[in-house]
TIZA-59325 format. One record per atom (N, C-alpha, C): x, y, z; residue in three letters. Coordinates in steps of 0.02 Angstrom, whole numbers, plus 50000, padded with zeros to 5 digits. Atoms other than C-alpha are relative to their C-alpha. Layout:
N
XYZALA
...
//
This chain:
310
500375000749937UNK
469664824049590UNK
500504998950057UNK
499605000549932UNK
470574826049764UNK
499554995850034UNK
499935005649924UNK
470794812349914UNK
499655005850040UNK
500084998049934UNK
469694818950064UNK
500104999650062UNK
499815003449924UNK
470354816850223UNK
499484998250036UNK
500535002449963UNK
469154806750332UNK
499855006550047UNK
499964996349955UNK
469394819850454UNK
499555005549991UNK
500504993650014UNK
468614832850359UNK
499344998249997UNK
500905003550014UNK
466934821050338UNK
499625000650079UNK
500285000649924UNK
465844824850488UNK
499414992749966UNK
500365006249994UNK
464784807750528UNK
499245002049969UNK
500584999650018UNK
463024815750500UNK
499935002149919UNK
500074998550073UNK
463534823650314UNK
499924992949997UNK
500145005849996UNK
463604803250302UNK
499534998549989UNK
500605002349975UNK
462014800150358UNK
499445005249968UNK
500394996550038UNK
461214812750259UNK
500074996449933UNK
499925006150065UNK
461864804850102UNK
499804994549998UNK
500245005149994UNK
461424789450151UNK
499005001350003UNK
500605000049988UNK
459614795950183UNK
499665001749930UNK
500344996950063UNK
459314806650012UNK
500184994249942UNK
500075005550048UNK
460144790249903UNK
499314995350016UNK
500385001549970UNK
458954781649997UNK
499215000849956UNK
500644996950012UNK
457514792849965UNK
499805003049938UNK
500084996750066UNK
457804801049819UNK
499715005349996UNK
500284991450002UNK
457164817049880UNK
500205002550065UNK
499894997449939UNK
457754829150004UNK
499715002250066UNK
500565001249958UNK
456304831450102UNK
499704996250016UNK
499835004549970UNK
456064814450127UNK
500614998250037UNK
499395004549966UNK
457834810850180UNK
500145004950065UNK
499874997349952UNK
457594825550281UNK
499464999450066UNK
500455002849965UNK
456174819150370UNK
499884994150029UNK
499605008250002UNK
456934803150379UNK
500414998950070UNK
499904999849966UNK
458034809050489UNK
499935006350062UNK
500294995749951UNK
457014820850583UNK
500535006849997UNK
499524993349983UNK
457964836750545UNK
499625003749930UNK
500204996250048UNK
457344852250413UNK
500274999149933UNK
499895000650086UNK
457384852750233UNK
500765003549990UNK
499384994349992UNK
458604867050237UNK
500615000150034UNK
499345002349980UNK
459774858150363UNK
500344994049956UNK
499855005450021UNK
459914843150260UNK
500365002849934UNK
499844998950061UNK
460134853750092UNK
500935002850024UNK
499194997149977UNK
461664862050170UNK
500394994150025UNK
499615007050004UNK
462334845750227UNK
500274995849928UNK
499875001850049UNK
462244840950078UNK
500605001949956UNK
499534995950044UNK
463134855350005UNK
500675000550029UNK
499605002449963UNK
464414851750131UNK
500554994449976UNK
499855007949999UNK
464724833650087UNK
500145002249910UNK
499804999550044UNK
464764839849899UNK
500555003350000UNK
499524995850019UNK
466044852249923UNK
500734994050020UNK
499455003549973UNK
467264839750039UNK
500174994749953UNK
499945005550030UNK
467024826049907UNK
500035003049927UNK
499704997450065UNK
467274837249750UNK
499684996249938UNK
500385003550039UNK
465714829949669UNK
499235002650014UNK
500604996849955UNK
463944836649648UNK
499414992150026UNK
500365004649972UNK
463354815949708UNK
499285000449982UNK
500765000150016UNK
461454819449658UNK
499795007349963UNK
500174995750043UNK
460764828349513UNK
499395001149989UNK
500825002150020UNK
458854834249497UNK
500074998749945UNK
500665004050082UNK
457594824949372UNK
499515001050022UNK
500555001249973UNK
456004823149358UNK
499944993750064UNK
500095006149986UNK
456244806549441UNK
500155002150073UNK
499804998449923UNK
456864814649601UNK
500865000949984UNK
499165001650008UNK
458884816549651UNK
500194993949975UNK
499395005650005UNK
459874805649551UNK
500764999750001UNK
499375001749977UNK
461444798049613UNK
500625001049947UNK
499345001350078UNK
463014799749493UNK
500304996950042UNK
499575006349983UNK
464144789149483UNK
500634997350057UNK
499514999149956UNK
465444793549613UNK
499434998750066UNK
500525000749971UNK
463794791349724UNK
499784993150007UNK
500225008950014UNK
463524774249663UNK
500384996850037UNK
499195002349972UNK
465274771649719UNK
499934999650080UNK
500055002149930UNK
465054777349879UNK
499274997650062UNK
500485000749955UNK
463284773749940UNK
499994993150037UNK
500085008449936UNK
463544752050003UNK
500575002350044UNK
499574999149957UNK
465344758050082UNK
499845004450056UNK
500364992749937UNK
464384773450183UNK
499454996950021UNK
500565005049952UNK
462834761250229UNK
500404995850047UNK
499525000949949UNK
464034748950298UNK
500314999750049UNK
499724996949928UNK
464814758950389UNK
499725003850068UNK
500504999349963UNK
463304764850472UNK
499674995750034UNK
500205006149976UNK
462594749550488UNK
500424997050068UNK
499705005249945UNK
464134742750583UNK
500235006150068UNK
499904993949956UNK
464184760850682UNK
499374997050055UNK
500594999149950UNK
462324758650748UNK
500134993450049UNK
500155005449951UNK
462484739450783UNK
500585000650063UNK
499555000649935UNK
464124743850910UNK
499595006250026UNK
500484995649949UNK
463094758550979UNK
499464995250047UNK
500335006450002UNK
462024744151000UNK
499954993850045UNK
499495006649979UNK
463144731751087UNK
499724998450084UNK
500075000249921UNK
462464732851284UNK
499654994649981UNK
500465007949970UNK
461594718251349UNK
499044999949963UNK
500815001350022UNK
459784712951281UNK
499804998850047UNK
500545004349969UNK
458284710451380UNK
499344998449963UNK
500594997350056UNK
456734704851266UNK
499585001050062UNK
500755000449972UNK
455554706051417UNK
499895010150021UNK
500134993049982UNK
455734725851445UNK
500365003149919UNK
499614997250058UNK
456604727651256UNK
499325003649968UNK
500184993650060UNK
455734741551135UNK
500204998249952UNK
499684999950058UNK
456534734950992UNK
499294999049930UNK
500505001950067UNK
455584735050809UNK
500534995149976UNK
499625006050025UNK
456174719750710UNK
499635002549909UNK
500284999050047UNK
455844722650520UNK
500334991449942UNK
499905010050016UNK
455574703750420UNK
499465001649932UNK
500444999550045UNK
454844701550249UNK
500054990549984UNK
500305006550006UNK
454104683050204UNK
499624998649957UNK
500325002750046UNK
453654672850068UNK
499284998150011UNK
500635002449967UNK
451894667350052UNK
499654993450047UNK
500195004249962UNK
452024651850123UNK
500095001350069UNK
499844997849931UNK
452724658350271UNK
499635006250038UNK
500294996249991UNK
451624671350275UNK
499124997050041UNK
500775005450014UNK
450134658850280UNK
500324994050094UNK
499735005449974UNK
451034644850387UNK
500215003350081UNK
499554997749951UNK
452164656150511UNK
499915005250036UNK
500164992049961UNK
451514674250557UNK
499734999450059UNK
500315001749948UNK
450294668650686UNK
500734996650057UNK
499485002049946UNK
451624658250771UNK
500405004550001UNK
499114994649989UNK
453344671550750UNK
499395005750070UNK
500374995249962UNK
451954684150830UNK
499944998150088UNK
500045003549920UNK
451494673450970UNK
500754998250046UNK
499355003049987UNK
453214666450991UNK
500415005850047UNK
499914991849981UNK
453634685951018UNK
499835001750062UNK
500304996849970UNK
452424691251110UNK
499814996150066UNK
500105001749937UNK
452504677351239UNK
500705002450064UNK
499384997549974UNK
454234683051303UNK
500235007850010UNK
499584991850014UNK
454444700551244UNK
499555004749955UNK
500724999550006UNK
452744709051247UNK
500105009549958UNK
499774993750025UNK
453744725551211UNK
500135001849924UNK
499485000650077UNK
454654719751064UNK
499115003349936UNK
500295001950048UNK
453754723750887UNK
500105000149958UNK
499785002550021UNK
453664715750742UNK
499755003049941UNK
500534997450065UNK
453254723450552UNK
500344996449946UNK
499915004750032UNK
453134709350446UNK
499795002249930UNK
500414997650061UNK
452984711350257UNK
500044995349952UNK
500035004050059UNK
452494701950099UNK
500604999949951UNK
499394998950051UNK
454204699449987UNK
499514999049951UNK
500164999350072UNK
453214697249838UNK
500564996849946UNK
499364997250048UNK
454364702049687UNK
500685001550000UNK
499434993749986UNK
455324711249787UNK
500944995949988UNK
499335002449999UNK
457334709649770UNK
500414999050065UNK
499674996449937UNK
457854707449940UNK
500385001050031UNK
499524997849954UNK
459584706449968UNK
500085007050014UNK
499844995449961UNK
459724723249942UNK
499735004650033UNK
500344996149946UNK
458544729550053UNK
500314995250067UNK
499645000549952UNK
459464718950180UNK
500675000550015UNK
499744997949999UNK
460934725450124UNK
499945006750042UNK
500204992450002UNK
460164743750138UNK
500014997650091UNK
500284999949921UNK
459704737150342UNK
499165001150000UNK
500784997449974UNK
457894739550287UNK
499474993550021UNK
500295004949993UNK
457554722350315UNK
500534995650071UNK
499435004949939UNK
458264712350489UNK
500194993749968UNK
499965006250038UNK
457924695850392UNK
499344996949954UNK
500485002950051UNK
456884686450281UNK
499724990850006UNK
500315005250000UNK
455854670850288UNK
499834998749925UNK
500195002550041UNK
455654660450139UNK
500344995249964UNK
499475004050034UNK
456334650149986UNK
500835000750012UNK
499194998149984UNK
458344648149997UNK
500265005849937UNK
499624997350047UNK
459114662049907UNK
500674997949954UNK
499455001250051UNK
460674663149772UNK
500625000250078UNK
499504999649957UNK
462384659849909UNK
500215007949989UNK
499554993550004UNK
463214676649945UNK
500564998250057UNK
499714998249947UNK
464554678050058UNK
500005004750062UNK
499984995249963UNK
463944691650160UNK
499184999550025UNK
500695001849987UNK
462244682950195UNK
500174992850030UNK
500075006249955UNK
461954668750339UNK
499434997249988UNK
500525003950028UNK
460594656650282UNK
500064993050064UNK
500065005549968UNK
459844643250398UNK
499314996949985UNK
500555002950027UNK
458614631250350UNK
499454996050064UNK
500485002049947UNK
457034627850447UNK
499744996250000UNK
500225004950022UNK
456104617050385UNK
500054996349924UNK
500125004450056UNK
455734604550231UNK
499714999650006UNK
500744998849987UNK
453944604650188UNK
499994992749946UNK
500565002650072UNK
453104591350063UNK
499545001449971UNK
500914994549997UNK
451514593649988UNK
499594994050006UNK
500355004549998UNK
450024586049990UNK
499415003449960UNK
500654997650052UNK
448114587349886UNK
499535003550081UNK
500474996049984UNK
446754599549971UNK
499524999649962UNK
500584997650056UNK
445054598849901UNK
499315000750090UNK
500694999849937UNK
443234597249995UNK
500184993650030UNK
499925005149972UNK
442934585650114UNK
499644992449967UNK
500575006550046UNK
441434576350011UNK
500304997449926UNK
499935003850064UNK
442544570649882UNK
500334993249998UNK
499635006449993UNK
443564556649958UNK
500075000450093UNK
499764999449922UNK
444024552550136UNK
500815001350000UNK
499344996849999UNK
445444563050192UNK
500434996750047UNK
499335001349968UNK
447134559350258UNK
500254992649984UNK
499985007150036UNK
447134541850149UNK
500475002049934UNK
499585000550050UNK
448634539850004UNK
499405000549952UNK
500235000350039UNK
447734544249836UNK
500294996049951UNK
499545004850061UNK
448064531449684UNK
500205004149942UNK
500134995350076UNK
448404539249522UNK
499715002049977UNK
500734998750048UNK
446914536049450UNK
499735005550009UNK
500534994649941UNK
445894546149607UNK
500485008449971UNK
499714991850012UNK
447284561749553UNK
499805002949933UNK
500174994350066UNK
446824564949385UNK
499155001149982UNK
500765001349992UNK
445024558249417UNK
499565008350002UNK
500294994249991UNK
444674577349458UNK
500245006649971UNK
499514994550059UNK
445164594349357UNK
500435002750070UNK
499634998249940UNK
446424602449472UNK
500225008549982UNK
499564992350023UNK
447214621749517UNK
500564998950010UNK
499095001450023UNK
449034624349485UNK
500035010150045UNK
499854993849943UNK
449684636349640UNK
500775003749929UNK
499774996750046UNK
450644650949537UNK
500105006850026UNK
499934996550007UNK
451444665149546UNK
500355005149939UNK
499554999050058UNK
452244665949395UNK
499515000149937UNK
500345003350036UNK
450774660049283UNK
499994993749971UNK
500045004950028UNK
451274645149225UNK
499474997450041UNK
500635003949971UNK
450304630349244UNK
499944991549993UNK
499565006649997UNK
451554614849253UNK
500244998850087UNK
499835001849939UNK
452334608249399UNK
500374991050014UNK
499645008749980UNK
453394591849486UNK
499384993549985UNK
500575005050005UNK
451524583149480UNK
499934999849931UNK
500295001050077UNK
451314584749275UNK
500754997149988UNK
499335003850049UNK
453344576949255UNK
499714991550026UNK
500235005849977UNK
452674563249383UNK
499454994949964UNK
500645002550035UNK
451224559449291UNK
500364999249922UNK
499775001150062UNK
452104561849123UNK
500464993650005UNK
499615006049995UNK
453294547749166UNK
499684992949977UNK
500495005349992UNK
451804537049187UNK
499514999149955UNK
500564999850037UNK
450904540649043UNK
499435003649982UNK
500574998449956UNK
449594550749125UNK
500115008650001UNK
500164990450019UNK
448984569649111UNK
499685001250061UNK
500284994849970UNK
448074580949229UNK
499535003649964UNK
500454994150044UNK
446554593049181UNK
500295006150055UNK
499984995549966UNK
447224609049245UNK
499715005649975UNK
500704993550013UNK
445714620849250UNK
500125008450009UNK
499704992649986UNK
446534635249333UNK
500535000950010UNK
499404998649972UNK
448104643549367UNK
499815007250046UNK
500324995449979UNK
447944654149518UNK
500715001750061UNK
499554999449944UNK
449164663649657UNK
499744998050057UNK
499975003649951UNK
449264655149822UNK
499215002450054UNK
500544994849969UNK
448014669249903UNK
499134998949976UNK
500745001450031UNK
446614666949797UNK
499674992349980UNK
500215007849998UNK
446354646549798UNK
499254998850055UNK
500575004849934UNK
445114643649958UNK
499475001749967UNK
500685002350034UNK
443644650049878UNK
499674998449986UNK
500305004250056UNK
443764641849746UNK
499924992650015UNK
500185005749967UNK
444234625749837UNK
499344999750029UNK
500445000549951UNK
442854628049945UNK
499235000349947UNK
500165002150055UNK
441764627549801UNK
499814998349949UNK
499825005650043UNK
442174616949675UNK
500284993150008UNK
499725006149989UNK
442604598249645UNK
500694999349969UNK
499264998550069UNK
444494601549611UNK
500454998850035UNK
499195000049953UNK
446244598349683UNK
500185003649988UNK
499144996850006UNK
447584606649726UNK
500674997850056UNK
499295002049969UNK
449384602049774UNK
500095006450034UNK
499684991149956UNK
450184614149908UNK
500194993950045UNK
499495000549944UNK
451554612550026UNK
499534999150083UNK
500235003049936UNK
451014603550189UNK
499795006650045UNK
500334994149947UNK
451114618750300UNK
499585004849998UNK
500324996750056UNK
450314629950186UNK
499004995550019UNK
500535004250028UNK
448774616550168UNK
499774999950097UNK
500234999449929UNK
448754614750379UNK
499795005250015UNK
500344993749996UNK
448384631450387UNK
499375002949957UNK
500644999250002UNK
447264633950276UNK
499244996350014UNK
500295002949956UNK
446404620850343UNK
499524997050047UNK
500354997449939UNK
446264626450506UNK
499265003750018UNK
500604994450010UNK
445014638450451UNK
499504998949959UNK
500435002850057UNK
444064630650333UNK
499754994049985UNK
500215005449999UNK
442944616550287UNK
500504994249942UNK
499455003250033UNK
444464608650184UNK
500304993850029UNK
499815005649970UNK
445234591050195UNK
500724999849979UNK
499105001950040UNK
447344585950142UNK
499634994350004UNK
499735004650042UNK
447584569550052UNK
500865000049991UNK
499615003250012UNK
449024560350034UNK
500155000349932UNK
499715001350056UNK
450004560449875UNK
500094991249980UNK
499875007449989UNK
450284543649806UNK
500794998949981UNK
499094997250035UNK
452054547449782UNK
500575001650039UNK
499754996749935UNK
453414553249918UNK
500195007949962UNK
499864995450092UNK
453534571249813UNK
500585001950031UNK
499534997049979UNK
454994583549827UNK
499895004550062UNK
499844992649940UNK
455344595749961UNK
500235005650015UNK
499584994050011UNK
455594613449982UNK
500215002950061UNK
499784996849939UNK
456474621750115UNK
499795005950001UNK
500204991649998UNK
455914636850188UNK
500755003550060UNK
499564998649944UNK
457474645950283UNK
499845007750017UNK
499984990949979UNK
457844663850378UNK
500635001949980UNK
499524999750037UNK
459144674150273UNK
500025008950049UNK
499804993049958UNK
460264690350367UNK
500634999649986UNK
499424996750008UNK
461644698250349UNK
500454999450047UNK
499674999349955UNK
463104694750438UNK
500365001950058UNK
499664993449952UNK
463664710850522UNK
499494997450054UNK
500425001049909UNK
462164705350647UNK
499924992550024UNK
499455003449963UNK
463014688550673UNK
499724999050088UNK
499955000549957UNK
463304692950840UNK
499515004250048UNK
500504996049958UNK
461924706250901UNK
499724994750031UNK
500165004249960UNK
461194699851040UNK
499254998849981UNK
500825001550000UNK
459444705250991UNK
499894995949941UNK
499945002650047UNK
459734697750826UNK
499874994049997UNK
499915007249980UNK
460114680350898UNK
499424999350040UNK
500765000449948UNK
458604682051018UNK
499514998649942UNK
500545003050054UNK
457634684850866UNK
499934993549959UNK
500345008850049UNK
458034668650753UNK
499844996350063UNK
500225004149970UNK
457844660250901UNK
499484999850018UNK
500664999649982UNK
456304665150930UNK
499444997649942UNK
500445003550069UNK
455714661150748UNK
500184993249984UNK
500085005649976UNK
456284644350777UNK
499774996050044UNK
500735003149976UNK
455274641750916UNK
499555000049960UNK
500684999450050UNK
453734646450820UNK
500254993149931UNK
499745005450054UNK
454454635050672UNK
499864992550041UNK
500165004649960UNK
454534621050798UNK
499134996350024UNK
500744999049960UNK
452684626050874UNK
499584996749928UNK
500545006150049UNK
451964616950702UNK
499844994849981UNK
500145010649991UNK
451124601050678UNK
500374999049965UNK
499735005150020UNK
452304597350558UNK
500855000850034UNK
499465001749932UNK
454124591550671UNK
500505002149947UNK
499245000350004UNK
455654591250554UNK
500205008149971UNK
499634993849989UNK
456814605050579UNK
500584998250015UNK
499294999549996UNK
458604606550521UNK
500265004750002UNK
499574995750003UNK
459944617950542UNK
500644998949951UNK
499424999150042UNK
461454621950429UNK
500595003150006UNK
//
């Protein structure tokens, strides 16, 4: 295999590659970037000849990448990435900015934070918009590797070096049930917690938690009736005579909307941080920095106050 001279690489064969790894089909990647099927295939055939590799092989599955492809598809994002953000580089305004912001968010933050980041937005920079999405499952450094994500709201991820993490809050939790089962916003004793069958918030299925080691310490069990994901609880709260533990902000919100009361733990429990996670290269973008700051207002804008940085 021969060295290619950079020279011979035009920038858009690049950016075609980058679109069909991407896409995994050529008519998406050529639609991707707004140009014909038939210009993209010849780009292609371009970028295979200069690189002395055929980079993507049909399957059923669509183009797949070989391995010299593997090789080069994070070093050719990258370098795109850090192409667009200095194209990029002029001055921000959010109040006449156009920019899309792309953010994916755990469910608590989904529940807790959307309403505010939106507003937070949209009181300053009515232009800006925002397409927020459910992480789920999903894996997401490297979709914020890929650039398909600006940043992420949620639990703290694994450290990387090439990822900036700042922590927003620390949540606690507290019990949610009806209002007619106790008077709310009063410390519960022990007794009053197991006194009732309870749901166990889940995404995983289990159907354990920090409240069954607490209680195990002490002797003391739980009836846990259901195991259910975060989404599908009010309902059933609403009801049934049942607890459930959930993260303070989480529990204010739902709430808000509902004939639901919080309780006090009788316990001080643990705490989870929720932070915003991005990629370094945007560091220094201006709109970048506009943005966390703007999702720290909103972070701020909730009844509950403490908010650290890192």
């Amino acid at each position: 295999m021969h060295s290619p001279n950079i020279n011979s690489i035009d920038l858009n064969l690049l950016r075609v590659f980058d679109a069909v790894f991407r896409e995994g089909n050529i008519l998406r990647a050529a639609q991707r970037l707004g140009m014909s099927q038939p210009a993209a295939s010849h780009a292609l055939a371009r970028l295979r000849h200069a690189l002395d590799d055929d980079l993507f092989v049909r399957s059923a599955q669509g183009m797949l990448p070989t391995s010299r492809a593997e090789q080069l598809a994070e070093p050719i994002r990258q370098a795109l990435s850090y192409l667009e953000l200095g194209l990029q580089s002029g001055p921000f305004e959010p109040a006449t900015s156009k920019q899309k912001f792309k953010l994916a968010v755990d469910n608590c933050s989904a529940i807790a934070l959307t309403s505010k980041i939106v507003l937070a937005v949209g009181a300053v920079a009515p232009g800006i918009s925002l397409n927020l999405r459910p992480s789920g499952t999903a894996d997401i450094d490297p979709m914020i590797d890929a650039s398909e994500l600006d940043l992420f709201i949620g639990r703290p991820g694994e450290d990387r070096e090439r990822f900036a993490s700042e922590e927003l809050s620390s949540d606690d939790f507290v019990i949610v049930h009806r209002p007619e089962l106790r008077a709310a916003q009063t410390p519960m004793t022990a007794e009053e917690l197991i006194g009732k069958p309870h749901l166990h918030l889940s995404s995983a299925g289990d159907d354990t938690g920090f409240l069954d080691r607490w209680l195990g310490e002490r002797q003391m069990h739980r009836d846990v009736k259901h195991s259910v994901p975060l989404l599908g609880c009010t309902d059933v709260l609403s009801e049934q005579d049942i607890y459930v533990p959930m993260r303070r902000p989480i529990a204010e919100a739902i709430c808000k909307g509902s004939r639901l009361a919080i309780s006090e733990l009788p316990f001080i429990s643990p705490r989870i941080a929720t932070c915003m996670r991005w990629h370094r290269r945007l560091d220094s973008q201006l709109a970048h920095i506009w943005l966390r700051d703007a999702i720290r207002t909103a972070v701020a804008s909730r009844s509950e106050r403490p908010i650290r940085s890192q």
